[in-house]
C-alpha positions as CSV (number, residue, x, y, z in Angstrom):
1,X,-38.7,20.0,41.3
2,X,-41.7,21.4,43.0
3,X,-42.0,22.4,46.6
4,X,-46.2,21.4,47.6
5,X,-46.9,22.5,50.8
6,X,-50.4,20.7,52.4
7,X,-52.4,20.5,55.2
8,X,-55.0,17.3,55.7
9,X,-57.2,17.6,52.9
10,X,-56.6,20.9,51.7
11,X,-53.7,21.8,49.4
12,X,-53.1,25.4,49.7
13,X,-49.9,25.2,47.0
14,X,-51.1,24.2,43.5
15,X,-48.5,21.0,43.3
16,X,-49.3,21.7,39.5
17,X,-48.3,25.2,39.4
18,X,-51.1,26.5,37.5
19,X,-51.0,29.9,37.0
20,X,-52.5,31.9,39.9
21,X,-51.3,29.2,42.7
22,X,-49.6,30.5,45.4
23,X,-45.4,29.9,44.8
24,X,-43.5,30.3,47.7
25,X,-39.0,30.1,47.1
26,X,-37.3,28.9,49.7
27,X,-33.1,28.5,50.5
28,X,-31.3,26.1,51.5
29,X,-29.1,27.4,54.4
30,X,-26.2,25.2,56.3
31,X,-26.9,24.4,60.0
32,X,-24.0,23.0,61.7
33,X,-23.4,20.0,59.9
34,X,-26.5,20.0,57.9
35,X,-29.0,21.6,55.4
36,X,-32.3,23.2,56.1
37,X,-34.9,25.7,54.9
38,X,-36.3,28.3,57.4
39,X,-40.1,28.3,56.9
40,X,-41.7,31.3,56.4
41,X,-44.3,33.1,58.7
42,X,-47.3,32.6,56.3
43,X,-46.2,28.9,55.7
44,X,-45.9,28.1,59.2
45,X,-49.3,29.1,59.9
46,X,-50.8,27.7,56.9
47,X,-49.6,24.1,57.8
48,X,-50.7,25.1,61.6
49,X,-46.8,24.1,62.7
50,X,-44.5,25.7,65.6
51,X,-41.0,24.7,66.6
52,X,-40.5,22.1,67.3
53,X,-43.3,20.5,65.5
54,X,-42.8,17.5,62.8
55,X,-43.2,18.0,59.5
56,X,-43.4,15.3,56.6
57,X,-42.0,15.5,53.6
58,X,-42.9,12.5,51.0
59,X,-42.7,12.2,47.1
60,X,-45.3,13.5,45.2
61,X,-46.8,11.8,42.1
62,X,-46.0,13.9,39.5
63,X,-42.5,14.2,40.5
64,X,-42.6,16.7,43.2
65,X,-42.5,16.9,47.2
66,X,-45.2,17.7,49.2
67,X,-44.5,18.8,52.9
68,X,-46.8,18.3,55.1
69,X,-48.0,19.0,59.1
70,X,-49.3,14.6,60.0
71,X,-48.0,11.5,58.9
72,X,-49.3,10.7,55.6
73,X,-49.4,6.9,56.4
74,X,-51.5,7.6,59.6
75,X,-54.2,6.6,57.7
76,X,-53.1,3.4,56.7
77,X,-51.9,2.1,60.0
78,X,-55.3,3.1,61.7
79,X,-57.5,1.2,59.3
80,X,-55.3,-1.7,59.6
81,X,-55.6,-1.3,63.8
82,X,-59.1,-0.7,63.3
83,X,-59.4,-3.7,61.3
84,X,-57.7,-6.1,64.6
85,X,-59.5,-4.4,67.2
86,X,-62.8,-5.1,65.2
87,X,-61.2,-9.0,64.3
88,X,-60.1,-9.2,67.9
89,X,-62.9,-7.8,70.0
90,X,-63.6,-10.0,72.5
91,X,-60.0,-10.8,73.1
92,X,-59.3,-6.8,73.2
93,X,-62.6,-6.5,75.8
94,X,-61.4,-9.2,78.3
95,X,-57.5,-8.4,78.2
96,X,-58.7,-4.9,79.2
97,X,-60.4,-6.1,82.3
């Protein structure tokens, strides 16, 4: 499987590999009880991350993961918000008074 590594609407890691993209290998390490990568340097500022930080990791379609610095289902829950406030307006306008 493929590590894809994302940021909003830029991909900066081919999650094709096609040659010429950017590969980067990671290792699993033991911490404590669990398992982790360490990140580096040039990654953590491509996804524009510091500790601390979440990170998202989600399927990718072609079989992959893609890692990446927001919640990809952000999206989704703000149209459907956007969607009540606009059904719900004057409700919305005179709760807020």
């Amino acid at each position: 499987m493929s590590l894809v590594v994302a940021e909003t609407a830029k991909s900066y890691y081919n999650n094709n590999n096609i040659k010429g993209a950017v590969m980067v290998e990671l290792k699993v390490r033991k911490f404590g009880n669990s398992l982790g990568v360490v990140l580096p340097k040039e990654v953590i500022s491509r996804l524009n991350t510091q500790d601390g930080a979440p990170l998202y990791l989600t399927e990718a379609p072609e079989g992959g993961y893609r890692l990446v610095p927001y919640d990809p289902d952000f999206e989704t829950k703000m149209t459907k918000a956007e969607d009540i406030m606009r059904r719900y307006r004057d409700t919305l306008h005179v709760l807020a008074q």
